[in-house]
Residue, then its C-alpha position, 0 to 999 in steps of 0.5 A: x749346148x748349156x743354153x739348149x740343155x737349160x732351155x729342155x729343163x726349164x720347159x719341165x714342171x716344176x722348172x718355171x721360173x729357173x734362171x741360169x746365171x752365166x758369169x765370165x768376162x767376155x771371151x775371144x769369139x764369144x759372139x754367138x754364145x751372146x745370141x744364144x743367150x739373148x734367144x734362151x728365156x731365162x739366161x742372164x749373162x752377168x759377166x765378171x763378177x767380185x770373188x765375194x758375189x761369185x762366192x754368193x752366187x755358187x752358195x745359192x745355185x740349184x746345180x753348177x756346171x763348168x762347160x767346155x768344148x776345148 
């Protein structure tokens, strides 16, 4: 569902060019959130990353989101 949300948002002007960066290690199942990512222009699954980067990575994002269907 993000990934069709970022997909809707990034097709607006003034968007081009936005990426969504996705950090998290692999989870259980998580086989068709990786295809639904390697289909979605623009998202980069950069899997587990240092606290000090993710600190970088949350200081120079546009927008956060935390989703979960659980």
């Amino acid at each position: 569902r993000l990934f069709r949300a970022f997909a809707a948002v990034a097709a607006r002007p003034g968007f081009a060019g936005w990426k969504l960066l996705a950090v998290g290690g692999a989870g259980w199942l998580d086989g068709p959130i990786r295809a639904a990512a390697a289909a979605t222009p623009g998202v980069i699954l950069a899997g587990r990353r240092p606290r000090a980067e993710l600190a970088a990575c949350y200081r120079h994002a546009a927008a956060f989101a935390f989703p979960s269907l659980y």
